[in-house]
DSSP file (Angstrom, degrees, kcal/mol; ACC not computed):
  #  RESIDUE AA STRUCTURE BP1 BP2  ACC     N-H-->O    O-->H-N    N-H-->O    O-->H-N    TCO  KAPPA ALPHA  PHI   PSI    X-CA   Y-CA   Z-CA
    1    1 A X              0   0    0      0, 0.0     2,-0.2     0, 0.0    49,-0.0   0.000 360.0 360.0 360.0 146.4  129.6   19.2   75.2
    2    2 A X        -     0   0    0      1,-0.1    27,-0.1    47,-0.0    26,-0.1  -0.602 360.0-172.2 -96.1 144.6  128.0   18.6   78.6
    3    3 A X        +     0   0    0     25,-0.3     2,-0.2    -2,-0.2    -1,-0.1   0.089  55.6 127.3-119.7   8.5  124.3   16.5   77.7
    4    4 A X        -     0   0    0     24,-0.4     2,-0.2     1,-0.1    24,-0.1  -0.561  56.0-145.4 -68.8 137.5  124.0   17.3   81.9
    5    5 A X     >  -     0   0    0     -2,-0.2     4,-3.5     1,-0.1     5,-0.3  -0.569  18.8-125.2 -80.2 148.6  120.7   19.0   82.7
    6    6 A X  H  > S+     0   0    0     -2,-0.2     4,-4.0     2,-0.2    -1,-0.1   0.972 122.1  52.6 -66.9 -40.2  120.4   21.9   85.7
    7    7 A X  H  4 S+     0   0    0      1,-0.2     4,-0.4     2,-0.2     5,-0.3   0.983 113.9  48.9 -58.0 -53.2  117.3   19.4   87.2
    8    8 A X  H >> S+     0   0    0      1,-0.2     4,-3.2     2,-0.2     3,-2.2   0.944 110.9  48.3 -37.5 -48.2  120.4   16.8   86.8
    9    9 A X  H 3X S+     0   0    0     -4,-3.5     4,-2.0     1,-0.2    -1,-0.2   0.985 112.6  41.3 -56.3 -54.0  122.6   18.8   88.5
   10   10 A X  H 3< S+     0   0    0     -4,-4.0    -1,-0.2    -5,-0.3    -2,-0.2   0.118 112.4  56.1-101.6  43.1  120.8   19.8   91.4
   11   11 A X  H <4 S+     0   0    0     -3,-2.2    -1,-0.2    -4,-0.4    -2,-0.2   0.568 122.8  30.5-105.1 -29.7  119.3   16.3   91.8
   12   12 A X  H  < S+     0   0    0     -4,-3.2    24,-0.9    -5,-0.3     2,-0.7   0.205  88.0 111.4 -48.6 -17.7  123.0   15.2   91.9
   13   13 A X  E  <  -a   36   0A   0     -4,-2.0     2,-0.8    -5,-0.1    24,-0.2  -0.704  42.4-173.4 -94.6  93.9  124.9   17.9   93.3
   14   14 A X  E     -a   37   0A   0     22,-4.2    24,-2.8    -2,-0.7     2,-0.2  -0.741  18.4-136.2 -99.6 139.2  126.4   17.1   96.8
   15   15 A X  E     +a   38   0A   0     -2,-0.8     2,-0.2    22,-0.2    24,-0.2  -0.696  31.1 170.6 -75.9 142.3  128.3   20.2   99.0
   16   16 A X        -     0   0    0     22,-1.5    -2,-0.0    -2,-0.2     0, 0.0  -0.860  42.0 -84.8-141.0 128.0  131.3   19.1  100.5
   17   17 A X        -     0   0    0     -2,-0.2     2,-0.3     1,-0.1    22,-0.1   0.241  48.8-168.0  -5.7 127.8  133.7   21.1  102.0
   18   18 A X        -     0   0    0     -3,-0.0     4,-0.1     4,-0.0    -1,-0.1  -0.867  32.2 -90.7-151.6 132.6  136.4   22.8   99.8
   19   19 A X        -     0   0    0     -2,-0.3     3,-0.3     1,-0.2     0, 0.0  -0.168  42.3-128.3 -19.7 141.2  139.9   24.7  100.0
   20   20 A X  S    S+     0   0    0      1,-0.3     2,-1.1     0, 0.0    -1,-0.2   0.749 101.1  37.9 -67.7 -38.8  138.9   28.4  100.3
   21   21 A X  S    S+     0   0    0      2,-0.1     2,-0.3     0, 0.0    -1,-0.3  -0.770  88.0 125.1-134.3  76.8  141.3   29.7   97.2
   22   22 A X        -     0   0    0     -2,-1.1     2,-1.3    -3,-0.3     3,-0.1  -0.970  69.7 -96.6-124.3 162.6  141.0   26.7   94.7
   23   23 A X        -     0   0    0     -2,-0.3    -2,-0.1     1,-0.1     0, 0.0  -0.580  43.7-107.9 -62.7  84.6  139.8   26.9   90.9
   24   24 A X        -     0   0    0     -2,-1.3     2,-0.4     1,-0.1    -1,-0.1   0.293  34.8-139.8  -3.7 134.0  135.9   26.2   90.5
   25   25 A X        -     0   0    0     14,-0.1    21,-0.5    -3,-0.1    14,-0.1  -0.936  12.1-126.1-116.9 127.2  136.0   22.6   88.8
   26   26 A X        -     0   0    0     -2,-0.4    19,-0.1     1,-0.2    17,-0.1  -0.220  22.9-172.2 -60.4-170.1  133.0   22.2   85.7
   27   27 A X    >   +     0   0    0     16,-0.1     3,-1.4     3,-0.0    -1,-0.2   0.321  51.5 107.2-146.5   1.1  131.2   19.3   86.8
   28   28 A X  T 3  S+     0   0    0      1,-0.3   -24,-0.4   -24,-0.1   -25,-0.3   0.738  78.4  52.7 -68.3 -41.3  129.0   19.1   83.4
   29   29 A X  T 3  S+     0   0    0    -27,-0.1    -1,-0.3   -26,-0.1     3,-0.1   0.539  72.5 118.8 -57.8 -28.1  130.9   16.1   82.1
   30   30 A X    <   -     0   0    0     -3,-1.4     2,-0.1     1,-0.1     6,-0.1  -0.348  68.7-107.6 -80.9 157.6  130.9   13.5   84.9
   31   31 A X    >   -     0   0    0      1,-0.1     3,-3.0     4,-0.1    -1,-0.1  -0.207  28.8-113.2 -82.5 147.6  129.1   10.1   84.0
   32   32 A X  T 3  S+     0   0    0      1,-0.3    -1,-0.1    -2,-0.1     4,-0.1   0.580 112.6  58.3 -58.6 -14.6  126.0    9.6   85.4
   33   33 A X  T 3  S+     0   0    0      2,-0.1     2,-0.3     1,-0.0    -1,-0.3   0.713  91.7  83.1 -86.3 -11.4  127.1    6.6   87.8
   34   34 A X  S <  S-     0   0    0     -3,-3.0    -1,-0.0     1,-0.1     0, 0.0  -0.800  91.8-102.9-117.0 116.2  130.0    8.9   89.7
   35   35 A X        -     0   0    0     -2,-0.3     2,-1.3     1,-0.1   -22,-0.1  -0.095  22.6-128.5 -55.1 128.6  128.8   11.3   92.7
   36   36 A X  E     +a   13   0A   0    -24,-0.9   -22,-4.2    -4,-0.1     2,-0.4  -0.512  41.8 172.8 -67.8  80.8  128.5   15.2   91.9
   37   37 A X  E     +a   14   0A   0     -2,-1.3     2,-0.3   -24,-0.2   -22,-0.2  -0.789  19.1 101.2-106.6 136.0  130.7   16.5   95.0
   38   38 A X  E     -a   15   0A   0    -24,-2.8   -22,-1.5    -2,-0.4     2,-0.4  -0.925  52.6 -91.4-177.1-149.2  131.5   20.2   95.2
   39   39 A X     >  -     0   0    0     -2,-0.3     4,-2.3   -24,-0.2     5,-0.4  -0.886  47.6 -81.4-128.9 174.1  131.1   23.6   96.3
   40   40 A X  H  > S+     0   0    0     -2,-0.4     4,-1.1     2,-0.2    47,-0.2   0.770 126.8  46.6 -19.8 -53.2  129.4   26.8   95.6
   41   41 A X  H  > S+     0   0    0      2,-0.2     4,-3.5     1,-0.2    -1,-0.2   0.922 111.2  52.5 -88.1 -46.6  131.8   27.9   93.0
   42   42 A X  H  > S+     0   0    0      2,-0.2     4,-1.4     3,-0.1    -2,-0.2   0.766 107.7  52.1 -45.4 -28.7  131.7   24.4   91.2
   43   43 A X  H  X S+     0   0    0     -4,-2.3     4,-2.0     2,-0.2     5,-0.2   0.806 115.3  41.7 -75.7 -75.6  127.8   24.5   91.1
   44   44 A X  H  X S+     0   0    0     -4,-1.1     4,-2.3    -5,-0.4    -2,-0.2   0.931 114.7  50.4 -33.9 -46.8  128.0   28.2   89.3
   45   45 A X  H  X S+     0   0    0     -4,-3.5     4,-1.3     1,-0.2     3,-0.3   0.952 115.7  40.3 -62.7 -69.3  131.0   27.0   87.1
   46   46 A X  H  X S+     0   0    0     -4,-1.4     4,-3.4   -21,-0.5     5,-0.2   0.716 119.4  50.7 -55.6 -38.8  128.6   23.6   86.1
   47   47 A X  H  X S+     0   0    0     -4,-2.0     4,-4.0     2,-0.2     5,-0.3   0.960 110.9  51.6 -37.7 -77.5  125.4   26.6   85.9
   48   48 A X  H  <>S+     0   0    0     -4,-2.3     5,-1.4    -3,-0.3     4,-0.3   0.756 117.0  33.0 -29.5 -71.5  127.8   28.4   83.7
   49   49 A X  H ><5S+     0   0    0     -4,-1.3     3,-4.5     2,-0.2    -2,-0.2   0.966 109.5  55.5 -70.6 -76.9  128.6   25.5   81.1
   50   50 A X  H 3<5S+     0   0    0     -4,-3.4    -1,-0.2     1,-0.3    -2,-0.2   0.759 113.7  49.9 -74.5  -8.3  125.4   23.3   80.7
   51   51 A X  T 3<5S-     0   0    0     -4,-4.0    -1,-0.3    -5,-0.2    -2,-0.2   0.528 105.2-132.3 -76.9   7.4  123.5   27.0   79.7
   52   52 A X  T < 5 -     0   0    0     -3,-4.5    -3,-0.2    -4,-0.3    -2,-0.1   0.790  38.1-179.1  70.2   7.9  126.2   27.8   77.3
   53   53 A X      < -     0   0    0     -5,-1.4     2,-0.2    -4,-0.2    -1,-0.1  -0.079  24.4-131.7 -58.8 129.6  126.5   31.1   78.6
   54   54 A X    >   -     0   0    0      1,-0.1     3,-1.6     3,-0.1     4,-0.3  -0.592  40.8-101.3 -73.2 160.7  129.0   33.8   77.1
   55   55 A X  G >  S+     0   0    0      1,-0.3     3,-1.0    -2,-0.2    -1,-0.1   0.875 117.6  59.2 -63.9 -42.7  130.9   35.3   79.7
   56   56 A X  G 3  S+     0   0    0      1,-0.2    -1,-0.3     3,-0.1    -3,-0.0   0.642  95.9  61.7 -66.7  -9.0  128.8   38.4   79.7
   57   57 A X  G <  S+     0   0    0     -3,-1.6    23,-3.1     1,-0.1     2,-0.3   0.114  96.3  58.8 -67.5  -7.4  125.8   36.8   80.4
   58   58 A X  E <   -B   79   0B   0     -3,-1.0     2,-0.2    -4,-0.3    21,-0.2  -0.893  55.7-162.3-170.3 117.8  126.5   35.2   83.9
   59   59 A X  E     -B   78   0B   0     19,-2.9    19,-1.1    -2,-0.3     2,-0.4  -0.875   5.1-160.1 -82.7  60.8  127.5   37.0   86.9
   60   60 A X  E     -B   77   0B   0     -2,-0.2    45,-2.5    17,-0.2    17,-0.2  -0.531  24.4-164.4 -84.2 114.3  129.2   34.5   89.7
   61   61 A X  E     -BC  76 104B   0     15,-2.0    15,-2.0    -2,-0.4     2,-0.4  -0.585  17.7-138.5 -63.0 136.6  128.7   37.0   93.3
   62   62 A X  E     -BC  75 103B   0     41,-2.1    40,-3.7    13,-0.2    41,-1.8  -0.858  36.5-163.0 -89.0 153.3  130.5   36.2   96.1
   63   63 A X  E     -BC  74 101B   0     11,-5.8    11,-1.2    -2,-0.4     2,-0.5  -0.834  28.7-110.4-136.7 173.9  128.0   36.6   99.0
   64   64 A X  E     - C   0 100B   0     36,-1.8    36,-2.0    -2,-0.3     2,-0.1  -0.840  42.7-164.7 -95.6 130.0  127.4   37.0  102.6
   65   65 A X        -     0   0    0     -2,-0.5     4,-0.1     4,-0.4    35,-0.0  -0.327  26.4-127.0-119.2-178.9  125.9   34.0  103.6
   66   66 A X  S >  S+     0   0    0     -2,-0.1     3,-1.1     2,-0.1    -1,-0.1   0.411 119.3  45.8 -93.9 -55.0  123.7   33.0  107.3
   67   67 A X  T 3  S+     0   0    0      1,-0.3    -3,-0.0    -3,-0.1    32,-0.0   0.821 103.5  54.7 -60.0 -24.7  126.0   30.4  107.3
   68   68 A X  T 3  S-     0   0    0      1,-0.3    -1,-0.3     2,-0.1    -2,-0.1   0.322  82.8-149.8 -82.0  -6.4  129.4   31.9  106.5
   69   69 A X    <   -     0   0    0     -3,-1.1    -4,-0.4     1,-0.2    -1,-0.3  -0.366  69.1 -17.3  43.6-120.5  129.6   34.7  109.4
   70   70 A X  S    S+     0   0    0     -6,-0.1    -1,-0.2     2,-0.1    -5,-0.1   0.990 113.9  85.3 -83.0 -69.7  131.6   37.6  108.3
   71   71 A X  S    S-     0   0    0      1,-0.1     2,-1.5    -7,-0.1    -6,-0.3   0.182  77.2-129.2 -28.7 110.8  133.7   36.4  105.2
   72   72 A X        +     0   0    0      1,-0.2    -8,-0.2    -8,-0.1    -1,-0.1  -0.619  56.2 140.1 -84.8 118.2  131.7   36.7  101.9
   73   73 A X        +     0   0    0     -2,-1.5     2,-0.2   -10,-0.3    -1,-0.2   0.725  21.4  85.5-121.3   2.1  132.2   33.6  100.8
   74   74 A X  E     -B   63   0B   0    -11,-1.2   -11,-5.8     1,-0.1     2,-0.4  -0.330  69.4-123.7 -94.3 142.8  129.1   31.3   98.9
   75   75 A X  E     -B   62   0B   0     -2,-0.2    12,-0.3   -13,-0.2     2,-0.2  -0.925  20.6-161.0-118.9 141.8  128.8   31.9   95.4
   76   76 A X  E     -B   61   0B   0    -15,-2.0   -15,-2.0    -2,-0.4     2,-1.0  -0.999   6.6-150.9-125.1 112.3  125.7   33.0   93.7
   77   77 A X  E     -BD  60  85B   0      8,-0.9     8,-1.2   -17,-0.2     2,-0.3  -0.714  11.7-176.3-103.0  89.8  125.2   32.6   90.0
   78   78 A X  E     -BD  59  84B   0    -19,-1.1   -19,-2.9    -2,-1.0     2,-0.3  -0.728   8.7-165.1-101.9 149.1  123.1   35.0   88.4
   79   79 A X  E >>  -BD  58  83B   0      4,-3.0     4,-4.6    -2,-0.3     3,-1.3  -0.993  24.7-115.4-143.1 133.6  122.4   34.4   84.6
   80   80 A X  T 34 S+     0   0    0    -23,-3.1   -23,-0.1    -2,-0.3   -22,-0.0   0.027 103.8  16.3 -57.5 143.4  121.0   36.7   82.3
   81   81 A X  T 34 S+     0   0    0      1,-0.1    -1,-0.3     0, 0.0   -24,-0.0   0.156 131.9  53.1  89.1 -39.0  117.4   35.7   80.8
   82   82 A X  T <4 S-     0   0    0     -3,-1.3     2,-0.5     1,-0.3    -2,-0.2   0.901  94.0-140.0-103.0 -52.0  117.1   33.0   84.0
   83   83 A X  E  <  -D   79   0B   0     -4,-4.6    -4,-3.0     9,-0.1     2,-0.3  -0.981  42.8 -35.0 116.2-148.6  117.9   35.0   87.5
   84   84 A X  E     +DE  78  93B   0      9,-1.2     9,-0.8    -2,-0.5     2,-0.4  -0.986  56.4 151.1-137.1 125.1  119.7   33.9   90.1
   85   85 A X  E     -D   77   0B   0     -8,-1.2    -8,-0.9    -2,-0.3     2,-0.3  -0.975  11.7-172.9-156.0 163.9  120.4   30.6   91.8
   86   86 A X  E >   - E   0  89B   0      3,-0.8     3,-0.6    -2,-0.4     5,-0.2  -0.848  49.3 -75.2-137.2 169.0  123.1   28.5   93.9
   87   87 A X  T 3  S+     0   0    0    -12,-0.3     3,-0.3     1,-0.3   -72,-0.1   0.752 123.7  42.4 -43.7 -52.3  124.3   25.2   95.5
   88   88 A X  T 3  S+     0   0    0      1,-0.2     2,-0.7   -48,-0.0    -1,-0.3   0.901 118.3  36.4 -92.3 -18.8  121.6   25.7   98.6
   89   89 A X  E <  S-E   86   0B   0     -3,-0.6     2,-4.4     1,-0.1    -3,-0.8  -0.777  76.9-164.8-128.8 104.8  118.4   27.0   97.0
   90   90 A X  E     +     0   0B   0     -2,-0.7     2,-0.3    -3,-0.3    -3,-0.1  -0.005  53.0  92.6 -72.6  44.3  118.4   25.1   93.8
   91   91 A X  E    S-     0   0B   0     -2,-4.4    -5,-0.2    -5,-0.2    -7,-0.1  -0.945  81.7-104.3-170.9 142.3  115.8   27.1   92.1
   92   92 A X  E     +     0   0B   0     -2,-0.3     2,-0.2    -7,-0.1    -7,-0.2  -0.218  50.0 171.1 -69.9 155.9  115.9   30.3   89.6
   93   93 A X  E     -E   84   0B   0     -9,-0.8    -9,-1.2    -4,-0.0     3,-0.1  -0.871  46.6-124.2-143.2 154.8  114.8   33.3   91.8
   94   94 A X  S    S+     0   0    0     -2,-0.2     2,-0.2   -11,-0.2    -9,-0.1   0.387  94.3  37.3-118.2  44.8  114.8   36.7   90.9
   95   95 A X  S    S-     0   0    0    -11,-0.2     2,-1.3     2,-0.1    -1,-0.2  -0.837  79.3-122.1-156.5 117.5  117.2   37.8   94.3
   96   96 A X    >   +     0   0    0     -2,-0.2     3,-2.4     2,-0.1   -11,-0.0   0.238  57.0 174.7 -92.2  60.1  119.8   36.0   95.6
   97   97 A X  T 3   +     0   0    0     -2,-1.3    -2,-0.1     1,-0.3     3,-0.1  -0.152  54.7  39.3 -68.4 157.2  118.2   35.9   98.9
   98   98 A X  T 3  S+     0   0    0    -33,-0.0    -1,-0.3     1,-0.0     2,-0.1  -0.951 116.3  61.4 -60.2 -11.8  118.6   34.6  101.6
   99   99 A X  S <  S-     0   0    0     -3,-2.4     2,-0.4    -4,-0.1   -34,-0.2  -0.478  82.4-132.3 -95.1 161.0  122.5   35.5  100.9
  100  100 A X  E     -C   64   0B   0    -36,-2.0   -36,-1.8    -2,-0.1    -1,-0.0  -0.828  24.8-117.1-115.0 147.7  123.3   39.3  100.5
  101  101 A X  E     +C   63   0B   0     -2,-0.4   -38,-0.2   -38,-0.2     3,-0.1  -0.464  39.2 164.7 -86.2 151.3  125.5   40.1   97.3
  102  102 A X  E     -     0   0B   0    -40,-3.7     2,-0.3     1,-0.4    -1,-0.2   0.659  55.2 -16.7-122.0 -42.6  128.9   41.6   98.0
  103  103 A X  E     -C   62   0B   0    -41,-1.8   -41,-2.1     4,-0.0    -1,-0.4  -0.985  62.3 -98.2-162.7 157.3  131.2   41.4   94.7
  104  104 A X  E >   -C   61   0B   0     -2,-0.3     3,-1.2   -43,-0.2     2,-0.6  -0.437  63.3 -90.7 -77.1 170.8  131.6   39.8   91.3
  105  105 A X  T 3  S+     0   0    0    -45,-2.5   -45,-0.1     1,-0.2    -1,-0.1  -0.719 111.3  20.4 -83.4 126.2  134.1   36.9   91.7
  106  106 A X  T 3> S+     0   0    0     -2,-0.6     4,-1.7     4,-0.0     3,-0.4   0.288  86.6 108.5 120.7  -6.3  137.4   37.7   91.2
  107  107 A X  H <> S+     0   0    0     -3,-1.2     4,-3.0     1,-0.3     3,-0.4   0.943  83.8  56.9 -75.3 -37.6  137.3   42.0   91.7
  108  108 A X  H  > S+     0   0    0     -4,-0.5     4,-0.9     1,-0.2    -1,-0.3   0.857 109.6  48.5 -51.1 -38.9  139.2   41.6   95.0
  109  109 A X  H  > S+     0   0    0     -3,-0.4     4,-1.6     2,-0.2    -1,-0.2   0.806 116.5  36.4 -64.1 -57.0  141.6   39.9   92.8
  110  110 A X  H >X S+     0   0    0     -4,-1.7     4,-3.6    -3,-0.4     3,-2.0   0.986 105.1  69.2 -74.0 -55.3  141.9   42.4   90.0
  111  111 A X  H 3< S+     0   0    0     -4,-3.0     4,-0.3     1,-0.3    -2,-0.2   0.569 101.1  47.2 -25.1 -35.4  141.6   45.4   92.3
  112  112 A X  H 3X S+     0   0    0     -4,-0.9     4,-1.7     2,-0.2    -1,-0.3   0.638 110.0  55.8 -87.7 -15.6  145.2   44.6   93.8
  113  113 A X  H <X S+     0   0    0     -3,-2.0     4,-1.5    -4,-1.6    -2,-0.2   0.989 111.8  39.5 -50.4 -59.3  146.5   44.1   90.3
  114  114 A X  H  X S+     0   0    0     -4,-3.6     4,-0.9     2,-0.2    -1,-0.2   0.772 117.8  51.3 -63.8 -36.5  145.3   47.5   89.4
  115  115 A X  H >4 S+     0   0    0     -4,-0.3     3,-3.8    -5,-0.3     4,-0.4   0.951 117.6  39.0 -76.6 -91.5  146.5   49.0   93.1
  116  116 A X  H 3X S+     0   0    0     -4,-1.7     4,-1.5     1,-0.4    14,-0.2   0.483 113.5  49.7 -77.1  -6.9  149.9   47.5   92.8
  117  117 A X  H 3X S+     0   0    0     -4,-1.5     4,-1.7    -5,-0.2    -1,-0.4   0.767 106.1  57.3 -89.1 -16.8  150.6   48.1   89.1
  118  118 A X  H <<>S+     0   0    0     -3,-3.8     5,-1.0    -4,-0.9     3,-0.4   0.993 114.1  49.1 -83.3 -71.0  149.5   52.0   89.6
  119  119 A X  H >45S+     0   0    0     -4,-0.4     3,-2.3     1,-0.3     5,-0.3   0.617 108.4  44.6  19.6 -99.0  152.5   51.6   92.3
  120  120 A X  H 3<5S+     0   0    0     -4,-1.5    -1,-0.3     1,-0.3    -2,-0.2   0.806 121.2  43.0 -51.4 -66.5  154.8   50.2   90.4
  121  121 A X  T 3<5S-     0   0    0     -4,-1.7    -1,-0.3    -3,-0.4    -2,-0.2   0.549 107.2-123.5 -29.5 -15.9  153.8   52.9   87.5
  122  122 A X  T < 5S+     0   0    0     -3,-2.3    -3,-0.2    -4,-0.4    -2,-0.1   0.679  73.0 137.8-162.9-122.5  153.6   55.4   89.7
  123  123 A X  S   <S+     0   0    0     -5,-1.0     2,-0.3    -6,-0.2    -4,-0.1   0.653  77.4   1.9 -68.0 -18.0  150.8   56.7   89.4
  124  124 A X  S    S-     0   0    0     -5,-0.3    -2,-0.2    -6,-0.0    -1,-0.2  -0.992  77.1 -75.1-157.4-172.9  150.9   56.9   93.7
  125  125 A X        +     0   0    0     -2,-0.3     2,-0.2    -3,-0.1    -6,-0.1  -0.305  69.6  95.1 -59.4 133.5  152.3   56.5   96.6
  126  126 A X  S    S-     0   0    0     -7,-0.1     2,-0.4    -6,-0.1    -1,-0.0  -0.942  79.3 -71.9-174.1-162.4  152.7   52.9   98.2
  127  127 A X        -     0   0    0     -2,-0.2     2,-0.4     3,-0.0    -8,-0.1  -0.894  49.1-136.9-108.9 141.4  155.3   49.8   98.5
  128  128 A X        -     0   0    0     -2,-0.4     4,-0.2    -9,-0.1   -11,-0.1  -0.924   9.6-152.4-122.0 124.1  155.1   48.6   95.0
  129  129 A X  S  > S+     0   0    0     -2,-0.4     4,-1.2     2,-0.2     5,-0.2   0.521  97.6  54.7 -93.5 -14.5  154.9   44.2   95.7
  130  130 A X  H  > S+     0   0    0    -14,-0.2     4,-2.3     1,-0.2    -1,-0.2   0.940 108.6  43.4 -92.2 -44.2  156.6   43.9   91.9
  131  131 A X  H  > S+     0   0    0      1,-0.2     4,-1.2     2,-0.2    -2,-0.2   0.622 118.7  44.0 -99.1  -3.9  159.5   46.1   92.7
  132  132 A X  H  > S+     0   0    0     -4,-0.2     4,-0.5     2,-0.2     5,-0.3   0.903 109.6  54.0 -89.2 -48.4  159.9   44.3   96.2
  133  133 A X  H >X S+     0   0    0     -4,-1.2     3,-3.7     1,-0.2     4,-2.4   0.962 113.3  49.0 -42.8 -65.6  159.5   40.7   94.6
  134  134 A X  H 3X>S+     0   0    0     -4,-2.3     5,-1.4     1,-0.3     4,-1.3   0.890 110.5  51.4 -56.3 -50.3  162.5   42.1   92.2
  135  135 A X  H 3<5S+     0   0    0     -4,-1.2    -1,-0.3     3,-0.2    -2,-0.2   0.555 106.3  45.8 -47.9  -7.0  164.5   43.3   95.1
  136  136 A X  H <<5S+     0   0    0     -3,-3.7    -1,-0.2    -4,-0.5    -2,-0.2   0.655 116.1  52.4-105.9 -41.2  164.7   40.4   97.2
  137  137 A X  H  <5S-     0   0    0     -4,-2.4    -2,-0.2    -5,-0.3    -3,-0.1   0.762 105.1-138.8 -34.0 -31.7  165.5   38.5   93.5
  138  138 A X  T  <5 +     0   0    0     -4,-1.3    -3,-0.2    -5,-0.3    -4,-0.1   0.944  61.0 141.4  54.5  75.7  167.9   41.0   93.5
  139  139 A X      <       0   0    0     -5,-1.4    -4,-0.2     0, 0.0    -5,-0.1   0.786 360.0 360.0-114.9 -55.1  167.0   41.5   89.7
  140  140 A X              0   0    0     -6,-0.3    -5,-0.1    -9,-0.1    -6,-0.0   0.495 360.0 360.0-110.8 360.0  167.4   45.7   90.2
């Protein structure tokens, strides 16, 4: 169990540049001598874990950022009972201003699941990406 504090974290926590489409990494566990390098989504993930949160309880936003131009891409971690805070303003708020919220993490994600399995189904009209994968496979 991570014995990491949030005041640890975001005395520790340096942003560094990270691949766009990687897996949030906790950070709760590393030993106190070894630097706390990450991103946005790695500060939310770390949020996530040293409150203990259940999944319903914690919201990670992707958001429109000053700093990001068009792409929402900064994560924002709002947690029920606390508010909201992230990787640049390291203190609970109850907005996550200055960024503007766009989507939970991960709906873009589901959304084409759900588009391209109502395809495949279906349920309407499109190019169904499962029944093309299988054609070039030549499995049908």
């Amino acid at each position: 169990m991570p014995n990491m504090t949030i005041e640890d974290l975001n005395r520790r926590f340096k942003i560094v540049p990270t691949p766009l489409f990687t897996f949030p990494r906790d950070l709760s566990e590393t030993p106190k001598g070894e630097p706390l390098d990450g991103d946005c989504q790695d500060y939310a993930k770390t949020v996530r874990r040293i409150l203990k949160v259940k999944p319903w309880q914690a919201i990670v936003w992707r958001c429109w950022s000053p700093q990001n131009g068009l792409l929402p891409r900064h994560a924002v971690i709002w947690v029920k009972g606390y508010g909201w805070i992230d990787s640049t303003r390291r203190e609970w708020r109850d907005s996550p201003a200055p960024h503007h919220r766009c989507w939970p993490v991960g709906t873009p994600f589901i959304a084409f699941v759900v588009w391209q399995v109502g395809i495949h189904l279906g349920w309407w009209p499109g190019v169904s990406l499962i029944t093309l994968a299988a054609a070039m496979l030549g499995l049908i």
